[in-house]
C-alpha positions in Angstrom: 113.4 85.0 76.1 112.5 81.4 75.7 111.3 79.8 78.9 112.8 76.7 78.5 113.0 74.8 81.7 109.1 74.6 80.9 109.9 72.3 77.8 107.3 69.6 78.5 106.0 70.4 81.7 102.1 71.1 81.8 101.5 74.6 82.6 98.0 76.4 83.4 98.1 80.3 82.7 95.8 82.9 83.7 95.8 86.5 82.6 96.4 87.4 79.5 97.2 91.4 79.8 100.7 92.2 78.5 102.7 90.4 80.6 100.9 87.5 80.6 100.9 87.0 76.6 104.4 88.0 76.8 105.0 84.9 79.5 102.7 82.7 77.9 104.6 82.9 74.3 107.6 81.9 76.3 106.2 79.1 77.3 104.6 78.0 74.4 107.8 78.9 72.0 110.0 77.1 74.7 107.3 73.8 74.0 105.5 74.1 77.6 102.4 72.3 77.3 100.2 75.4 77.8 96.8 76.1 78.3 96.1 80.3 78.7 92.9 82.3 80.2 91.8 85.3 81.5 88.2 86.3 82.5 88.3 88.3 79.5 86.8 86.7 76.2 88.8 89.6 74.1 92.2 88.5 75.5 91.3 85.0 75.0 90.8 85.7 71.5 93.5 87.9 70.8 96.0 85.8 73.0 94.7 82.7 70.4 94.8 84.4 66.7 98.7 84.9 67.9 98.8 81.3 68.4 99.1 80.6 71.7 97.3 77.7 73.5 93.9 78.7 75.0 91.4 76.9 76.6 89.0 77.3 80.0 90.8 76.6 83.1 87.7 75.6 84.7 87.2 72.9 81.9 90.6 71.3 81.9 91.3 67.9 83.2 94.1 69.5 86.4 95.2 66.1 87.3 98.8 66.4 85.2 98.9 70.5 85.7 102.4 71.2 87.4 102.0 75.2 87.5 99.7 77.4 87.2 101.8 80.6 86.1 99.1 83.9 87.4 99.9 86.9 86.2 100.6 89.7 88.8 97.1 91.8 89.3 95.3 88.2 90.6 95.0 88.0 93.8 96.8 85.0 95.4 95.6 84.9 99.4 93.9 88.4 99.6 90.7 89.2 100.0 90.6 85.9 98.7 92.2 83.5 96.5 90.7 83.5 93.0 89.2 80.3 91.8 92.5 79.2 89.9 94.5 79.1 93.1 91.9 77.0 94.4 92.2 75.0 91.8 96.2 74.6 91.2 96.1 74.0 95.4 93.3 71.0 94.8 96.0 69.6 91.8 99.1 70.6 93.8 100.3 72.3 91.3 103.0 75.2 92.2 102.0 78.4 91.5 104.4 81.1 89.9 104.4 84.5 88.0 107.4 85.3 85.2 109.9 86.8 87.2 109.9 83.5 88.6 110.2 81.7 85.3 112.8 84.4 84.4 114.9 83.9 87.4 114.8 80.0 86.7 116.1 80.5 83.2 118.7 82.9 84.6 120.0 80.3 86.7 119.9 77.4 84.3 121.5 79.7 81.4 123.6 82.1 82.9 123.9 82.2 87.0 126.6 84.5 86.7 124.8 87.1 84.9 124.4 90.1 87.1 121.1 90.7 88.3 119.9 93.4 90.3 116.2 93.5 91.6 114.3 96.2 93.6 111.2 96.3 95.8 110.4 98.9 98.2 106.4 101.1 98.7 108.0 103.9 97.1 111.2 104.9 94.8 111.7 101.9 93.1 111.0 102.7 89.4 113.3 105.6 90.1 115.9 103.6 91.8 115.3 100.6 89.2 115.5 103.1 86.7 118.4 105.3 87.7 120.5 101.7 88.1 119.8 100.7 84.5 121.0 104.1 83.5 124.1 104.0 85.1 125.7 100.2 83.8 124.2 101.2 80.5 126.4 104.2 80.6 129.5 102.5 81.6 128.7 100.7 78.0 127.4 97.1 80.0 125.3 95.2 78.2 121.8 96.0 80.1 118.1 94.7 79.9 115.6 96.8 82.1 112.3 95.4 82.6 109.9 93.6 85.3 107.0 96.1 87.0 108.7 99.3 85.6 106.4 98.5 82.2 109.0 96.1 80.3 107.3 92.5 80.7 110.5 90.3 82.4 110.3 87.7 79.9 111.0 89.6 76.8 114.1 90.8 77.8 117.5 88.9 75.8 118.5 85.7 76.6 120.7 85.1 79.8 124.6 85.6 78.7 127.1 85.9 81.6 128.1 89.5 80.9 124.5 90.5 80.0 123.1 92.8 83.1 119.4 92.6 83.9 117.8 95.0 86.3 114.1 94.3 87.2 111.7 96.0 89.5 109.7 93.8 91.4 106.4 94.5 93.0 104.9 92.8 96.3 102.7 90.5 93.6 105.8 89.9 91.4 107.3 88.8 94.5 104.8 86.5 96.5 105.0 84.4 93.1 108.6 84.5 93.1 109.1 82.0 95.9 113.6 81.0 94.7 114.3 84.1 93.5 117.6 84.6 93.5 119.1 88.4 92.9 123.1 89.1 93.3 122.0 92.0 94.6 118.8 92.8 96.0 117.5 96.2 97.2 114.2 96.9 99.8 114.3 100.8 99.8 111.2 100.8 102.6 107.9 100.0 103.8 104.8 101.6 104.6 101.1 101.1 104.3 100.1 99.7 100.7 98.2 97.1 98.9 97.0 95.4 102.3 93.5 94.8 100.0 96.1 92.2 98.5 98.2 91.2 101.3 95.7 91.5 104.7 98.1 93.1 107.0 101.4 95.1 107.0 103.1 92.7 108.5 102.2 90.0 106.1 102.9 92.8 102.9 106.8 93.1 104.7 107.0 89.4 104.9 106.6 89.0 101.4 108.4 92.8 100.6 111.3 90.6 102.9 111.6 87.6 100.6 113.5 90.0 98.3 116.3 90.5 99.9 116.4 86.8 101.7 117.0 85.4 98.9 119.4 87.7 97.5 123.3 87.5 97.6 123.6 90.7 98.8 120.8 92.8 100.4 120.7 96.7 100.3 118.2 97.7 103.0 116.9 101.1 103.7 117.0 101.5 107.7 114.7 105.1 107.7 111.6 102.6 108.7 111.4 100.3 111.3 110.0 97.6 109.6 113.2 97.7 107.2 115.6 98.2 110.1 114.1 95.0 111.3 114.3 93.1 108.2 118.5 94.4 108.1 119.3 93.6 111.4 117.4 89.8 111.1 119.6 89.2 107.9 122.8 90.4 109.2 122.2 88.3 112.5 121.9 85.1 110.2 125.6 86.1 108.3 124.1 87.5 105.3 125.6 90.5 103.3 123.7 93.0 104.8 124.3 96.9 103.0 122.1 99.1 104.8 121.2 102.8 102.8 119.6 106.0 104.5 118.0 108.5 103.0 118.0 111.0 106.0 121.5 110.5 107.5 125.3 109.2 106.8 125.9 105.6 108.3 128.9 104.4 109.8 128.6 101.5 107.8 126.4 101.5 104.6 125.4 104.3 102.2 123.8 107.1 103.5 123.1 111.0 102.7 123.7 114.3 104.1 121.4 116.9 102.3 123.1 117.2 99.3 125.5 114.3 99.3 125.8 110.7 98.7 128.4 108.7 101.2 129.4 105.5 100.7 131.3 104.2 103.6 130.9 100.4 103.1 132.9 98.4 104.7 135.5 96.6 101.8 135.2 99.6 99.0 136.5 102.0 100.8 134.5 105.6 101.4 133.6 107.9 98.2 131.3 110.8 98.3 128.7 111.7 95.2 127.5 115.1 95.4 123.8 115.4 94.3 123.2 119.3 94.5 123.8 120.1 91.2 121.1 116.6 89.5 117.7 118.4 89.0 116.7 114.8 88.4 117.7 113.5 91.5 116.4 116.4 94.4 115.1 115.8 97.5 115.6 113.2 100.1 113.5 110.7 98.8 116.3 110.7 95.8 119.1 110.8 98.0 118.0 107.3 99.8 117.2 105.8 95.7 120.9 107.3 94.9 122.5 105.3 98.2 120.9 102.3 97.3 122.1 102.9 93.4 125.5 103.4 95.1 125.7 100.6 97.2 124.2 98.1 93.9 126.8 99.9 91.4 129.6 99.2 93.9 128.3 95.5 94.2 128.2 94.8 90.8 131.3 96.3 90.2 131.3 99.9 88.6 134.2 102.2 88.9 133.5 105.1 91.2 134.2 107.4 88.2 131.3 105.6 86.0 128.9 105.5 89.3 129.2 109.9 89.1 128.9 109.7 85.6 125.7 108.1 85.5 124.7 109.8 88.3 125.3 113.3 86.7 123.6 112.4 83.0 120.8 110.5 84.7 117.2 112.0 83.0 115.2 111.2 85.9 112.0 109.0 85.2 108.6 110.3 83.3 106.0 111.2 85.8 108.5 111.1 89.1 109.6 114.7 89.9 109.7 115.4 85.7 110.6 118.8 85.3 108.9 119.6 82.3 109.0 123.3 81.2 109.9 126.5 83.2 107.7 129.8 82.7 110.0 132.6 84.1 110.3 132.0 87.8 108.2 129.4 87.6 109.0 125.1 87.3 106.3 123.1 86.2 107.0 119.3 88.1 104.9 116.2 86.9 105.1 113.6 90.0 101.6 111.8 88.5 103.1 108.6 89.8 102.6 110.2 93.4 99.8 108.0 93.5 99.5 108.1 97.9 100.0 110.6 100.4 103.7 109.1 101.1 104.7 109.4 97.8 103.5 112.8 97.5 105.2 114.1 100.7 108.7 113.4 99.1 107.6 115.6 96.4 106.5 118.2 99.0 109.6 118.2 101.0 111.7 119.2 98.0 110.1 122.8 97.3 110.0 125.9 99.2 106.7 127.7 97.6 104.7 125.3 96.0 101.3 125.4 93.7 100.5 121.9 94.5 97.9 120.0 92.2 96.1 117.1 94.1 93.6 114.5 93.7 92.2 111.7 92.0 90.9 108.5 93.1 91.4 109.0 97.1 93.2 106.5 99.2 93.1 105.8 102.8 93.7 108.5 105.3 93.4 110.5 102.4 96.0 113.9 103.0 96.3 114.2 106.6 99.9 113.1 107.4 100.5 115.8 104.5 99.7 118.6 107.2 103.4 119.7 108.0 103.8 120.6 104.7 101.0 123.0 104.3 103.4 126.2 105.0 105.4 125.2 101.7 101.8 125.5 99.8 101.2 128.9 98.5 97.8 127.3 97.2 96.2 124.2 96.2 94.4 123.1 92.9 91.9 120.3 93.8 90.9 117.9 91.4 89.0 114.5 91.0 86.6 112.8 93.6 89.0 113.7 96.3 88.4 117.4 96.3 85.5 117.8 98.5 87.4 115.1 101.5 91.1 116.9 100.3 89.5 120.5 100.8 88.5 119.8 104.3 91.1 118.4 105.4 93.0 121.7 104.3 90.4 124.2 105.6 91.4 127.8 106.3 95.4 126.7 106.4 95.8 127.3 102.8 94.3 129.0 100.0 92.1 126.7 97.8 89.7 126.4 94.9 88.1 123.3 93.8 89.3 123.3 90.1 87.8 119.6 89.5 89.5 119.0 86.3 93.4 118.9 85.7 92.8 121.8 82.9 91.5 124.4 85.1 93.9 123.4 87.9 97.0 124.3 85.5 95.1 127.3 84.0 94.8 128.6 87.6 98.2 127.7 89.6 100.2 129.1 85.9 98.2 132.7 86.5 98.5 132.6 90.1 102.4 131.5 90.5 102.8 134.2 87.6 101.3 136.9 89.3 103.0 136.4 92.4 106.3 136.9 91.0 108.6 135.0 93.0 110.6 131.9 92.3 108.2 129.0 92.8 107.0 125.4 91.8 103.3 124.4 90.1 103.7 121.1 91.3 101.3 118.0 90.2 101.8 115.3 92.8 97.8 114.0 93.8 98.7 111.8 96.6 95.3 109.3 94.5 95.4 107.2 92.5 94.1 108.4 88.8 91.3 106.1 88.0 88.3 108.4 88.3 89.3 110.8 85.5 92.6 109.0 83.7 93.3 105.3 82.7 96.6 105.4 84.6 98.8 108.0 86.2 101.0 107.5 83.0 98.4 109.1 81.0 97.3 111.8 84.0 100.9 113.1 83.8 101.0 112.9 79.9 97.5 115.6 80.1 99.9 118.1 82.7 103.0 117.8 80.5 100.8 118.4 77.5 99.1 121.2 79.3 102.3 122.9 80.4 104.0 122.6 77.2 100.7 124.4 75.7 101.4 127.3 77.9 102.5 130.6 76.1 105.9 131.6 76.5 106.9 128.3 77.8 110.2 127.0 78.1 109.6 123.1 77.7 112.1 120.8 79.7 113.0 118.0 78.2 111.6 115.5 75.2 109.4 112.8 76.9 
């Protein structure tokens, strides 16, 4: 995608990762006059032998700069600004990231173009994902892309009946400031990233521009800070669609246990049973298949092609990935579990579970994990984490300190084996993976590697 509502205007880009060559060839193919950075002298380089503008930002005259265009990972107000925001504030220059530049272009080429975007602290690459699935199924043109690993700018050129569906994260957003969604969705809010946004109630505020500036805003309503978000839109007229994970609604998209209802007001009620979708278990899924519901309805799917994509739906690598079975045994990779909140919707879906946990701890650690300790037959503990992890268990649970993902699947294999009832070894660390892995993306490639190297497996599943 060409950005070119750029064409001429001076732009100042830093970061230089993925994304940020991806946005800055869009600019630069577009004719922006561009000048790209990053703190990294490799990325410089490699960002200039494919031809795109590069140059210091702290050397160039900011006088005619109208935008500096930051990539997502630099921090804009927390725990300080970096020196280019200083900068593009001293020049006045507006400051942007390429969902931004994307939603401009969608709005000068083709406003019509449906575009559903998602934000919420957890679910959203499954929800994002899960959406994507189901228009592509029903044979719509569809581009998937934003913070779910597909850079937003090199998805096709707007066309009215071309479909884009983009996850957005809290840093996507805060640089987003016209985004303009037909459908927007916040699934919920709770603790995260406040190194980046200072307080929770500034990380809402932005979480909130979402849905503000969307034409229709599904809402989950299973958090206080979301209810408050709903009910402040839908007492200034907007389309409000609220979604629940834990209960039916009157008026919205909720779920029972085991099924999706849709009783929104306009489309008439319609019921999507879940039960039977290995990729879609547990609650957590049943509030990211309401809000798929409520944005399928919106953008106009059939009911009949909303339960077909529902039924064929994969699920997403390294969210509740089944990914071989050993007799009685499931092996789950939910890598992407990355905080204690995350992990508990992981926890809540299994009755007897060998749960593999830790990493790079985050604050307050496992502690609100407690009422799920009588699911755990035992716990694997791996990473920096174990020692803090172990005592937070104490004598509730059988442990061992198996440091290493490799002994941790060794052990919880022989163990759930021996004990010969149905159960679940269950990777979800509730940390973040940087001590031992680059990413959680290549922690949950190690256990599905590791499971699949299990004798007698049956493997789940190609990814």
């Amino acid at each position: 995608m060409k950005a070119d509502s750029f064409a001429g205007k001076r732009v100042a880009l830093f970061g230089l990762g993925g994304s940020g060559r991806a946005t800055a060839r869009a600019l630069a193919e577009a004719g922006a006059d561009l000048c790209a950075f990053d703190d990294n002298p490799a990325s410089v380089s490699a960002a200039s032998d494919e031809g795109i503008p590069t140059g210091d930002l702290r050397e160039i005259d900011w006088s005619g700069v109208e935008y500096l265009v930051l990539a997502p990972g630099v921090p804009l107000t927390h725990p300080k600004p970096h020196w280019t925001v200083d900068l593009a504030h001293a020049a006045a220059a507006d400051i942007i990231g390429d969902v931004e530049i994307f939603g401009r272009e969608r709005g000068a080429k083709a406003p019509s173009a449906p575009f559903v975007a998602i934000t919420g602290t957890n679910g959203k690459s499954t929800t994002t994902a899960l959406i994507a699935h189901c228009i592509r199924a029903s044979g719509r043109d569809t581009q998937l892309g934003g913070n779910i690993g597909v850079p937003v700018l090199t998805l096709a050129e707007p066309a009215p009946e071309r479909h884009y569906v983009v996850e957005c994260s809290s840093y996507q957003i805060d640089l987003a400031p016209t985004l303009r969604p037909s459908v927007g969705i916040l699934l919920n809010l709770t603790p995260d990233h406040l190194d980046r946004h200072g307080t929770m109630e500034h990380y809402a505020s932005v979480k909130a521009r979402l849905v503000a500036g969307s034409e229709a805003a599904v809402i989950g309503v299973d958090d206080t800070y979301c209810r408050a978000i709903a009910d402040r839109l839908d007492g200034a007229g907007r389309t409000v669609v609220r979604i629940s994970g834990q209960s039916r609604l009157d008026d919205g998209v909720g779920f029972d246990g085991a099924r999706v209802i849709r009783s929104m007001d306009g489309f008439g009620e319609a019921v999507f049973d879940l039960s039977g979708i290995g990729s879609l278990r547990g609650r957590h899924n049943g509030q990211n298949a309401a809000a798929a519901v409520a944005a399928l309805t919106l953008t106009g799917l059939s009911d009949a092609e909303i339960e077909a994509g529902l039924t064929s739906f994969p699920g997403l690598a390294h969210r509740m990935e089944e990914v071989g079975r050993l007799g009685l045994i499931l092996f789950v990779n939910d890598s992407k579990a990355t905080n204690a909140d995350a992990a508990a919707t992981a926890l809540a879906a299994f009755e007897r579970i060998y749960w593999i946990a830790g990493g790079l701890p985050k604050e307050g650690g496992i502690a609100s994990l407690e009422g799920f300790f009588p699911r755990i037959a035992k716990a694997y503990l791996i990473g920096e984490a174990a020692p803090a992890f172990s005592a937070s268990i104490g004598e509730r649970i059988p442990y061992e300190i198996s440091a290493v993902l490799e002994n941790a699947v060794a052990s919880a294999a022989a163990d759930a084996a021996a004990a010969g009832a149905e159960a679940v070894v269950l990777l979800s660390p509730a940390c973040a993976s940087f001590d031992q892995y680059r990413n959680f993306e290549v922690r949950g490639d190690a256990f599905r590697a590791l499971v699949r190297a299990l004798p007698g497996i049956d493997v789940i599943g190609k990814g």
